[in-house]
Structures are given as C-alpha cells and as structure tokens.
OpenMM code with the backbone's topology and positions (N, CA, C; nanometers):
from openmm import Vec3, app, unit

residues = "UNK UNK UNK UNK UNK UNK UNK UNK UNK UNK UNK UNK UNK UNK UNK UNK UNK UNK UNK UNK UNK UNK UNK UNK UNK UNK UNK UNK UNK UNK UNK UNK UNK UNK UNK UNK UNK UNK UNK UNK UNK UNK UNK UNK UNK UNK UNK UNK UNK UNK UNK UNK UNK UNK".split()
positions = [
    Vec3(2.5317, 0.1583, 1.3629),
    Vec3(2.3954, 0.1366, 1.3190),
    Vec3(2.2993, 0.2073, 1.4146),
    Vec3(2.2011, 0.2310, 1.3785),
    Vec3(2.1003, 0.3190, 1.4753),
    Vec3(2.0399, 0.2324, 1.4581),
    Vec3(1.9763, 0.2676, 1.6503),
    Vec3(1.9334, 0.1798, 1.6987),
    Vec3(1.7941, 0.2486, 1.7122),
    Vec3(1.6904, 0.1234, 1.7973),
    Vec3(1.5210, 0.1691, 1.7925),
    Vec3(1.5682, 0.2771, 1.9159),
    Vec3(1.6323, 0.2590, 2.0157),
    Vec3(1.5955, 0.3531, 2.1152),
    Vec3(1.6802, 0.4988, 2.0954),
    Vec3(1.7584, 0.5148, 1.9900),
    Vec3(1.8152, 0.6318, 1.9493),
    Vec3(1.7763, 0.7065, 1.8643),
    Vec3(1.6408, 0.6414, 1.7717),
    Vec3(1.5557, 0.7026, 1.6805),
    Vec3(1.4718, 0.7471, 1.7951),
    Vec3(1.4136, 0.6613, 1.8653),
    Vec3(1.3273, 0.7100, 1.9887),
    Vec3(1.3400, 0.7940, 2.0498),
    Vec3(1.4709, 0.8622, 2.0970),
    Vec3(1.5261, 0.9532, 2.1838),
    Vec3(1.5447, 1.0845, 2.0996),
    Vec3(1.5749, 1.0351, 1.9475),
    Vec3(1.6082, 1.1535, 1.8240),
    Vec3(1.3928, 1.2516, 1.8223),
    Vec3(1.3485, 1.1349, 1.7848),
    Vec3(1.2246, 1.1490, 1.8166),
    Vec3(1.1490, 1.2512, 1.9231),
    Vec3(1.1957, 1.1843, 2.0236),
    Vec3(1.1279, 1.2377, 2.1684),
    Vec3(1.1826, 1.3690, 2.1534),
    Vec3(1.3105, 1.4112, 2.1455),
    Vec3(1.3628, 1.5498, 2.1276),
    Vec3(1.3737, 1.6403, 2.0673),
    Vec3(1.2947, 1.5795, 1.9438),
    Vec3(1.2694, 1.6874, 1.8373),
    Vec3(1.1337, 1.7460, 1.8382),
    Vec3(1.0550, 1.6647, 1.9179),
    Vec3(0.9093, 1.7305, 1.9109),
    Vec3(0.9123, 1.7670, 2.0353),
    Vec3(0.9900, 1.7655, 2.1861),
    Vec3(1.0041, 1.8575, 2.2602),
    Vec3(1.0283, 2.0007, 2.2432),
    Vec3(1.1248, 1.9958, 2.1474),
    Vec3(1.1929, 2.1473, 2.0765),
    Vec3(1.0522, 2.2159, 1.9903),
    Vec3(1.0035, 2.1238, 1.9264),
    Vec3(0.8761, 2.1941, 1.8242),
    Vec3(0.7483, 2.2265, 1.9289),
    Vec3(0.7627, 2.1656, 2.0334),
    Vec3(0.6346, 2.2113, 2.1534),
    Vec3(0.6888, 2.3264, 2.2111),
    Vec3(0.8167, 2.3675, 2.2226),
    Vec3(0.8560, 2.4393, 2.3308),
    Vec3(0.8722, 2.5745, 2.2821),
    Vec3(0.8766, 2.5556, 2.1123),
    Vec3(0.8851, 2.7064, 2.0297),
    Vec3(0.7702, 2.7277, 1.9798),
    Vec3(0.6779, 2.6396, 1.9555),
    Vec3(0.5435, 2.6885, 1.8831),
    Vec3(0.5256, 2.8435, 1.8945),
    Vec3(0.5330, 2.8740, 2.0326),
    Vec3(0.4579, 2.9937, 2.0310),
    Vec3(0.5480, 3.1486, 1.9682),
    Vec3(0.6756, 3.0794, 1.9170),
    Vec3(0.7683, 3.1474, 1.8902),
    Vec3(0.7477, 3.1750, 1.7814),
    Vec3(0.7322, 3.0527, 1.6712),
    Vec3(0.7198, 3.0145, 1.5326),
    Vec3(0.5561, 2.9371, 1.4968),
    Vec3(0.4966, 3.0730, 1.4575),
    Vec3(0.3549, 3.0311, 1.4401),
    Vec3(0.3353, 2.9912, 1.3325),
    Vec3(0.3813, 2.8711, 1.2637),
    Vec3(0.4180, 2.7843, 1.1361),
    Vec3(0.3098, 2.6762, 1.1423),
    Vec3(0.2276, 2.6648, 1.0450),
    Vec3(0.1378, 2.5542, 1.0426),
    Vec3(0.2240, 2.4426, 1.0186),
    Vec3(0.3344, 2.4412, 0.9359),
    Vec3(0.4037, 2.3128, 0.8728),
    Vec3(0.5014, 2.2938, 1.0180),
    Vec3(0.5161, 2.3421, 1.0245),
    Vec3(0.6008, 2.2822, 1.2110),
    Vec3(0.5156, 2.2518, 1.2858),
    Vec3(0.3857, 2.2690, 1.2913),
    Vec3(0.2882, 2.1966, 1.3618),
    Vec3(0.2535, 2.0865, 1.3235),
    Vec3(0.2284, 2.0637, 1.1529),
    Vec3(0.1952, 1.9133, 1.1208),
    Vec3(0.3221, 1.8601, 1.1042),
    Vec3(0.4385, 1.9028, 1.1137),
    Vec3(0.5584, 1.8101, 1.1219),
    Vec3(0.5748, 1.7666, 1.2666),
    Vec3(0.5507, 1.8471, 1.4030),
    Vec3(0.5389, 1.7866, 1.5126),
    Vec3(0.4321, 1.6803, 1.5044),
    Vec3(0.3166, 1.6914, 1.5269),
    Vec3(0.2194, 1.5745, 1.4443),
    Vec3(0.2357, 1.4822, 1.3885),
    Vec3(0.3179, 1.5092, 1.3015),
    Vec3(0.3895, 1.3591, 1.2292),
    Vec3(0.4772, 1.2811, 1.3001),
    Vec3(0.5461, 1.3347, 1.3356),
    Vec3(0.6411, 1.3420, 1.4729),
    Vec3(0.6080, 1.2279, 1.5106),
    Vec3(0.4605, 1.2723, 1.6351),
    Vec3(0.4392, 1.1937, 1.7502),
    Vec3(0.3756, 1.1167, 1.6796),
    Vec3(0.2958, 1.1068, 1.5907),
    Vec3(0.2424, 0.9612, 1.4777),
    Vec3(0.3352, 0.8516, 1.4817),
    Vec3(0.4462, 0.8969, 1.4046),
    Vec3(0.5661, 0.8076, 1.3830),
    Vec3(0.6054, 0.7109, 1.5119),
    Vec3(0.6022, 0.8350, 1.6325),
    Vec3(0.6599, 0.7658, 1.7363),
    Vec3(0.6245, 0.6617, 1.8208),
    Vec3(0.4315, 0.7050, 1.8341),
    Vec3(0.3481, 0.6292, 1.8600),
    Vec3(0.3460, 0.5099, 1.7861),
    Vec3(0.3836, 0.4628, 1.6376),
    Vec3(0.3666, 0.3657, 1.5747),
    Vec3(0.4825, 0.2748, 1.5947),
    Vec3(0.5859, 0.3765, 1.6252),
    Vec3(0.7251, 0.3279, 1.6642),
    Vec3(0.7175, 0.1962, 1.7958),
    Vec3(0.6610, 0.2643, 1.8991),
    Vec3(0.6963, 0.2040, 1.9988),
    Vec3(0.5399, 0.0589, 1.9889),
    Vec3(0.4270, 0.1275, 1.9413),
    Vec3(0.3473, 0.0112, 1.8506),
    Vec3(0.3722, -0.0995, 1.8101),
    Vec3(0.4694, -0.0934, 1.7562),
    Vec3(0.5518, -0.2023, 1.6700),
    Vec3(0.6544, -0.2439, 1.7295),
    Vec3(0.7093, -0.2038, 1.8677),
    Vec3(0.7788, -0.2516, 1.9258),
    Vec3(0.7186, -0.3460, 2.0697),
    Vec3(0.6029, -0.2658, 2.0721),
    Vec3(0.5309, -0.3494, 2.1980),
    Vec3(0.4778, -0.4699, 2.0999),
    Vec3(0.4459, -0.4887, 2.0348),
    Vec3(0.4197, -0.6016, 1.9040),
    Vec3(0.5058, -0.6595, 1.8799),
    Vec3(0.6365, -0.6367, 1.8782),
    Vec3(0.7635, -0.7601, 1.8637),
    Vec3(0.7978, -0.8319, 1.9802),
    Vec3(0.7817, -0.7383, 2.1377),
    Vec3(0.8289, -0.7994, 2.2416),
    Vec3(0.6972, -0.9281, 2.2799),
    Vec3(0.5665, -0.9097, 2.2231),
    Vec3(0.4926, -0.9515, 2.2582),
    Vec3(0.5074, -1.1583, 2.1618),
    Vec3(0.5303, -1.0751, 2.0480),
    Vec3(0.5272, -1.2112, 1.9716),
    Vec3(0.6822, -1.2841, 1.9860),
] * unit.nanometer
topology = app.Topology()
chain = topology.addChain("A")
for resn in residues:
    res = topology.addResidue(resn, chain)
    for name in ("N", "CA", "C"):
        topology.addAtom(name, app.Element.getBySymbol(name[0]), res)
C-alpha cells in the first residue's frame, strides 16, 4: 500500500526533476504540471498537519 510519506517523497522528486530541466524544456505544460505538483503537495502535508493536530 502506499504510504503518505512515499507519495511525499514521489512528490518531492518529481518537481525537483521539473525545476532542474526547465531551462532545458521550455514547456508551459511542465511548468503548470510542476505547479500542480507543489499545490498537491502543499495540501498534502496541510492535511496531514490537520490530522496530527486533531
């Protein structure tokens, strides 16, 4: 089963890779997919500081 911190880590490493080529691949849609990216991730861990809390 996948877990929160292996989506997290799938996460973290995929928009490392999309920061680190931008300038390689001047793709608007790989830019708003990094974007989405860190949205997701930010909401991710959001909702996790919100479970540990309650």
């Amino acid at each position: 089963m996948l877990t929160e911190e292996a989506l997290r880590t799938a996460l973290e490493d995929t928009i490392q890779v999309l920061e680190r080529t931008r300038r390689s691949f001047k793709s608007r849609e790989l830019g708003q997919l990094r974007r989405r990216l860190i949205d997701l991730l930010e909401q991710l861990e959001t909702d996790t500081g919100e479970k540990e809390e309650g």
